[in-house]
Residue frames relative to the residue before (quaternion, step in Angstrom):
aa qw qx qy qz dx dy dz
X 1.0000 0.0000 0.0000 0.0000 0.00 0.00 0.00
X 0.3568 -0.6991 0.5322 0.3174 3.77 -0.83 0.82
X 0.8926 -0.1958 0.3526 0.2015 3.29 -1.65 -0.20
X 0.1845 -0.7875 0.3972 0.4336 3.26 -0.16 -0.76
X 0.5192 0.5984 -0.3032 0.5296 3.38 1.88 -0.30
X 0.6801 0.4635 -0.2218 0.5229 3.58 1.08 -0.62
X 0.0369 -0.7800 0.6233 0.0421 3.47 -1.09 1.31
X 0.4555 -0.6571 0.4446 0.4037 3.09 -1.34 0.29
X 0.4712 0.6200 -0.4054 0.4787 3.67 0.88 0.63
X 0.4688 -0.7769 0.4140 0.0718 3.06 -1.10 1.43
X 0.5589 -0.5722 0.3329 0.4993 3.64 -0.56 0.65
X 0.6298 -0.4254 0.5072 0.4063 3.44 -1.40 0.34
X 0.3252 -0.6447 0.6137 0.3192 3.71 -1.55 0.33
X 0.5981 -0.5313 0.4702 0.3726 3.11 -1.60 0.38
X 0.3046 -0.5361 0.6670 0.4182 3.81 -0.93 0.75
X 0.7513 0.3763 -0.4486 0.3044 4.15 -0.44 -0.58
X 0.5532 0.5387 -0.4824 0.4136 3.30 0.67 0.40
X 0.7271 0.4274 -0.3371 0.4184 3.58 1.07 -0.29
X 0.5192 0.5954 -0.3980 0.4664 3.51 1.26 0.69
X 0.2551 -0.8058 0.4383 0.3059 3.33 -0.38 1.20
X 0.5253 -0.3148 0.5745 0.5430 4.19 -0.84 -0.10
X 0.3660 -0.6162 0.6539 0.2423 2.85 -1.94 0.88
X 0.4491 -0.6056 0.6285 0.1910 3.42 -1.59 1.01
X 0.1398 0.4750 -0.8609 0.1171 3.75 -1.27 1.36
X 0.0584 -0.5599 0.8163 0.1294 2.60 -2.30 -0.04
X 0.5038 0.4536 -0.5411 0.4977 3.91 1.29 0.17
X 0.4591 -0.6174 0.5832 0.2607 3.46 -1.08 0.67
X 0.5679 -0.6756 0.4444 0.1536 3.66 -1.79 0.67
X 0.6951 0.5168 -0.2400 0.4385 3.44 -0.77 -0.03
X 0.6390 -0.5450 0.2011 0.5041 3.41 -0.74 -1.07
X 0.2005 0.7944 -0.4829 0.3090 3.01 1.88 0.50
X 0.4793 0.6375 -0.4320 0.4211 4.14 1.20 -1.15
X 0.7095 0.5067 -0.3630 0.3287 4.11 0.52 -1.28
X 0.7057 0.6087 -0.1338 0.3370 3.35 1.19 -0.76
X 0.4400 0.6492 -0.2822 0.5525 3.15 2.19 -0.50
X 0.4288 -0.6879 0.4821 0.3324 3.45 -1.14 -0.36
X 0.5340 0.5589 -0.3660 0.5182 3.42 1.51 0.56
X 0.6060 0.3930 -0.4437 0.5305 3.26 1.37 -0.90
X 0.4864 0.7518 -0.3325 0.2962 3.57 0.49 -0.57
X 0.7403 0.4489 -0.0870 0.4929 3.07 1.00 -1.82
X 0.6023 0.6906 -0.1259 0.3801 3.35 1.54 -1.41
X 0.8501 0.0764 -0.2346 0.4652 3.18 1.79 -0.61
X 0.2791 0.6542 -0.5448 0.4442 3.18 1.45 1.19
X 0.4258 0.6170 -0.4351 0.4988 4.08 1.67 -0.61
X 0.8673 0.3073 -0.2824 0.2713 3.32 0.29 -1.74
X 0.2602 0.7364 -0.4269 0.4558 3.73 1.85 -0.37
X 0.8331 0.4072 -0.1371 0.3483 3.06 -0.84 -2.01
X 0.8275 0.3577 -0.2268 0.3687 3.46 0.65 -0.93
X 0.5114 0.5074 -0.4934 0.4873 3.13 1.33 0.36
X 0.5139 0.6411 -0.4228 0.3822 3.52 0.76 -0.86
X 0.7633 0.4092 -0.2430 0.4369 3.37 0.50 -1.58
X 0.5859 0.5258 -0.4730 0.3957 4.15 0.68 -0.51
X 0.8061 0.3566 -0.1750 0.4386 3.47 0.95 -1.47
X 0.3884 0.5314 -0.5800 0.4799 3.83 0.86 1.01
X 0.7069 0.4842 -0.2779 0.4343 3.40 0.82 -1.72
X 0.7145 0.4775 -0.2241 0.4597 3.56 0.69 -1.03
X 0.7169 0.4249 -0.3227 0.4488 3.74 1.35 0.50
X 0.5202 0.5998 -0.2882 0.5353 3.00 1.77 0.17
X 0.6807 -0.5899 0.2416 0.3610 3.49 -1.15 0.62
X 0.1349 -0.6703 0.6020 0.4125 3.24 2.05 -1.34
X 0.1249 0.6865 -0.7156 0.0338 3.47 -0.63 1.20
X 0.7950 0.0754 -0.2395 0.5522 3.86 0.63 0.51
X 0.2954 -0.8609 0.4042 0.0908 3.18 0.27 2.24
X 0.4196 0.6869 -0.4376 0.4008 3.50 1.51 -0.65
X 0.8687 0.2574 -0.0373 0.4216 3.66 0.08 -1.29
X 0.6810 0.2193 -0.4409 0.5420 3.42 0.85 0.31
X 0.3652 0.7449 -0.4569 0.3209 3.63 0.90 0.10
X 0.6142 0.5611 -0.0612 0.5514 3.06 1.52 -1.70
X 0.6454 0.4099 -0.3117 0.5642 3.84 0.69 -0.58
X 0.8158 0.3508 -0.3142 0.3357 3.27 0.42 -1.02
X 0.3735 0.5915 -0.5244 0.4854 4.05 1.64 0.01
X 0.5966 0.6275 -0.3593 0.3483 3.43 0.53 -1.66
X 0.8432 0.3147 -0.1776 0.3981 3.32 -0.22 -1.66
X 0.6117 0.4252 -0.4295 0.5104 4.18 0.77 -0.65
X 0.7575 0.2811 -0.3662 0.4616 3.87 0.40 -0.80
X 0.4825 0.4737 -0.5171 0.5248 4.28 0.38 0.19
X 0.5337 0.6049 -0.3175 0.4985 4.11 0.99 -1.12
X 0.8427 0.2547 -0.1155 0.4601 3.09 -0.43 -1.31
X 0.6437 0.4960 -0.3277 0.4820 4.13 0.67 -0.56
X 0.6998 0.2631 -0.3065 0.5892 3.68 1.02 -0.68
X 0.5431 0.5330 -0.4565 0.4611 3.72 0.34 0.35
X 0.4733 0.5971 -0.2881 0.5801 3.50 1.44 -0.72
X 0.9406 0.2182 -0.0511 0.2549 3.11 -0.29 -1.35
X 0.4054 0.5840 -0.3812 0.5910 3.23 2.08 0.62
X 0.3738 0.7858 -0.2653 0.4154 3.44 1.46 -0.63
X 0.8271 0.4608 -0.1400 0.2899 2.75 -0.02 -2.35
X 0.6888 0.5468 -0.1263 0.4590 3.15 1.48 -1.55
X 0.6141 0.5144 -0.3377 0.4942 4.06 1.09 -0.99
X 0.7798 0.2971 -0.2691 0.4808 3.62 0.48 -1.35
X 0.8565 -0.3501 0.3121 0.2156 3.83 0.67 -0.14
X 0.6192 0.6176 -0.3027 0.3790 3.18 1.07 -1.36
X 0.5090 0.5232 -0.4848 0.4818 4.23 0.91 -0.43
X 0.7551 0.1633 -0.3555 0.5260 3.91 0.06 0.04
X 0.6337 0.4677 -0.4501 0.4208 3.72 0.33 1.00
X 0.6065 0.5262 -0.2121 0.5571 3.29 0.84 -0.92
X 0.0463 -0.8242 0.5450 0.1468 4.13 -0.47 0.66
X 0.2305 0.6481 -0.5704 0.4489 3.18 0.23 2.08
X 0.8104 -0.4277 0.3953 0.0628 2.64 -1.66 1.64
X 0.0250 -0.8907 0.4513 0.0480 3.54 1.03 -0.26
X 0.6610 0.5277 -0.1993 0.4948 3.47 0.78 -1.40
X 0.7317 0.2294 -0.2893 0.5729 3.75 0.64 -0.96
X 0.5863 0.4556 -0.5022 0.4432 3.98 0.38 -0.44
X 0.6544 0.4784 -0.3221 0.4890 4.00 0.89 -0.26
X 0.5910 0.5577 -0.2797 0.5113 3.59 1.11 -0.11
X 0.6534 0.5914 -0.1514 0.4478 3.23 1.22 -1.54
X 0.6566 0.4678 -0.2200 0.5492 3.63 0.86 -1.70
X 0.7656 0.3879 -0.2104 0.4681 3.53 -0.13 -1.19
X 0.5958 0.4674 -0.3746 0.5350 3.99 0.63 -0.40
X 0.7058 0.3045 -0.3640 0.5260 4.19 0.63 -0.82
X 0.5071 0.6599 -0.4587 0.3113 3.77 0.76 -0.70
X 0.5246 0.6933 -0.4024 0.2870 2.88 1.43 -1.86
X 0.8095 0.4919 -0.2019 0.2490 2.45 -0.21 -2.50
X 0.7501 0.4806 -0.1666 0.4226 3.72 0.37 -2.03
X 0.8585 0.1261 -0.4026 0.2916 3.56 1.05 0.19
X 0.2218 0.7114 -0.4563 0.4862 3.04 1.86 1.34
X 0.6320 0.5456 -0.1952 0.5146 3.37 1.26 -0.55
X 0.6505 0.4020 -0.1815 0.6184 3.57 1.01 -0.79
X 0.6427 0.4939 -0.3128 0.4951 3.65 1.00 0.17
X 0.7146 0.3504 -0.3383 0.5021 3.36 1.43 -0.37
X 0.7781 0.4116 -0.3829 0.2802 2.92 1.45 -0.16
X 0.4182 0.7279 -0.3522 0.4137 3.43 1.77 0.71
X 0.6679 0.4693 -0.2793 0.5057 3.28 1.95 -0.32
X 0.4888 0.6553 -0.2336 0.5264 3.06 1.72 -0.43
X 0.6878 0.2775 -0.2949 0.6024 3.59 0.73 -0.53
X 0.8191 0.1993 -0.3996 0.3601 3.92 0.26 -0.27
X 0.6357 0.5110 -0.4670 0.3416 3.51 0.94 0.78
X 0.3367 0.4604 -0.5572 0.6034 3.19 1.76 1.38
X 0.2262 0.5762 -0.7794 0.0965 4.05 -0.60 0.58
X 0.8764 0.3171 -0.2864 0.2221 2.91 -0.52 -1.61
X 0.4738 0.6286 -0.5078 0.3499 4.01 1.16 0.49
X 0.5468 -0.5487 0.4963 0.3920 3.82 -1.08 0.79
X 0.6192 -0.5162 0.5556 0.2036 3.00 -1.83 0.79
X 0.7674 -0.0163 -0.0940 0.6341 3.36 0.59 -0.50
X 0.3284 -0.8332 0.3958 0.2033 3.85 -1.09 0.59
X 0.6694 0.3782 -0.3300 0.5477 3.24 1.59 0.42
X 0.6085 0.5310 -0.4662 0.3610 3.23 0.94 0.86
X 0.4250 -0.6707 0.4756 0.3787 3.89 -0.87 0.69
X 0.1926 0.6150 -0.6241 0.4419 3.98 0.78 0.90
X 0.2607 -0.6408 0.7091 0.1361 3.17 -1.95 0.69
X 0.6278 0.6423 -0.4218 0.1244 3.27 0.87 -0.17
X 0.6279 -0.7371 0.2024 0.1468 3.53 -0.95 1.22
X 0.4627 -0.4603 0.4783 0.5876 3.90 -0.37 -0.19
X 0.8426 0.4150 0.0592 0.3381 3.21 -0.13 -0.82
X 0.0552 0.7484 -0.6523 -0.1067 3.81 0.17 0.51
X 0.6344 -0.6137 0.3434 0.3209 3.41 -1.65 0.61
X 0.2984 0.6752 -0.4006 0.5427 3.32 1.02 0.44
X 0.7675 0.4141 -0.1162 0.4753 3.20 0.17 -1.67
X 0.6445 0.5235 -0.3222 0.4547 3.48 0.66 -1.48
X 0.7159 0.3763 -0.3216 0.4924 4.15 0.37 -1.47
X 0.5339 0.4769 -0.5815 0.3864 4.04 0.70 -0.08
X 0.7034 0.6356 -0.2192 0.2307 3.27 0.76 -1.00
X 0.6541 0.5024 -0.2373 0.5133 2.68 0.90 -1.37
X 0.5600 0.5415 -0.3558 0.5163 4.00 1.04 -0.59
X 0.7379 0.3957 -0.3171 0.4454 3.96 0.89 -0.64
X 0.5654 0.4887 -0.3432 0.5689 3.48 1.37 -0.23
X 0.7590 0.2849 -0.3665 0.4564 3.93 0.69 0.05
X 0.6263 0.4519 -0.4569 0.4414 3.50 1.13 -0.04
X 0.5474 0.6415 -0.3706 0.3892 3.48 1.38 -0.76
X 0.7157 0.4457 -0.2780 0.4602 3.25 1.19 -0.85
X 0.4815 0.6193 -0.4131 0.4625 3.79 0.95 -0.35
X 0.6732 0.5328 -0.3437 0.3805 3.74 0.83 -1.45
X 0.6826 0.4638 -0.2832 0.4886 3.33 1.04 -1.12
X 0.7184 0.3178 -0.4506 0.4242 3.58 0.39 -0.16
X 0.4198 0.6048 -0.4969 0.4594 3.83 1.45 -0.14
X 0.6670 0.4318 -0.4012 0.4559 4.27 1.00 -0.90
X 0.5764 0.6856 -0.3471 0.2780 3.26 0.65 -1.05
X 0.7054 0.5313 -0.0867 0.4610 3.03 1.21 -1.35
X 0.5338 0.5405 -0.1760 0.6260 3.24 1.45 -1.09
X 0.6890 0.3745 -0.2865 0.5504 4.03 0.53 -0.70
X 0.7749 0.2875 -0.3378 0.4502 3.51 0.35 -0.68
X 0.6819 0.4348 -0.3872 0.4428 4.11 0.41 0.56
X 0.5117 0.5183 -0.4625 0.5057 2.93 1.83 -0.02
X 0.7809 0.3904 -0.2024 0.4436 3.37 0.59 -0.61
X 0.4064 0.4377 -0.4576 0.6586 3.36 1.23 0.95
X 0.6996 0.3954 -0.2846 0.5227 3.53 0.32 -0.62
X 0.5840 0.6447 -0.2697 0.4130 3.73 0.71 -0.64
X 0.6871 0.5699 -0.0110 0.4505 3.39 1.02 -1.74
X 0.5804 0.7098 -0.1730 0.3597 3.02 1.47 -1.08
């Protein structure tokens, strides 16, 4: 017969013991600027301002498609500004996240949605030279040339950002793998 202080039940487990440590390998602080991701991370946040405030100075003659670019570029903006954050003030060795794959993940959809928002920023300024309206005997254009040479400047910085993720996705996943 046991004891009466003694059970045959084991202590509870610890609940913190079922959280794994979070996994970086990009270093914290401003040590992150010095990496080539932090690097890359703010040429993202650069470029992608450039590319909101071209679109956002234009009239938007086809709100459908630059509407889309411009979600793209303020939420990719404001998420990589986040997530440079996380890493300068610290929070990547508090937080018990995977970092490496949640950095693979972010920077792989960015990729895509602002590879998309690049075709569709060339797509809207390689309509200038169509009329504004198509049953009127007006010449006047989608696009004045003004309007057209902003563009065409948001459709090459837009494209730079995406190759700034691309780059950003493909060291995450070198760094991931690891």
């Amino acid at each position: 017969m046991l004891p009466r202080s003694a059970s045959s039940m084991p202590p509870p487990p610890n609940p913190a013991a079922y959280f794994p440590p979070p996994r970086v390998t990009l270093p914290s602080g401003l040590e992150i600027l010095r990496t080539y991701s932090g690097a890359v991370i703010f040429l993202e946040i650069l470029f992608g301002t450039i590319v909101w405030i071209l679109v956002a100075s234009t009239r938007v003659p086809l709100p459908l498609l630059q509407g889309w670019v411009m979600f793209v570029a303020v939420t990719a903006w404001f998420l990589s500004i986040v997530f440079l954050c996380v890493f300068l003030f610290g929070y990547a060795n508090r937080i018990a996240v995977n970092w490496n794959q949640t950095d693979f993940l972010f920077h792989g959809a960015t990729f895509v949605f602002y590879f998309g928002a690049f075709l569709l920023q060339a797509a809207a300024t390689s309509l200038h030279h169509f009329p504004r309206k198509f049953n009127s005997t007006s010449q006047e254009k989608i696009m004045a040339d003004h309007e057209y040479n902003i563009s065409i400047a948001a459709s090459i910085f837009a494209f730079a950002t995406a190759v700034c993720y691309g780059c950003s996705t493909a060291l995450a996943l070198r760094r991931w793998r690891l």
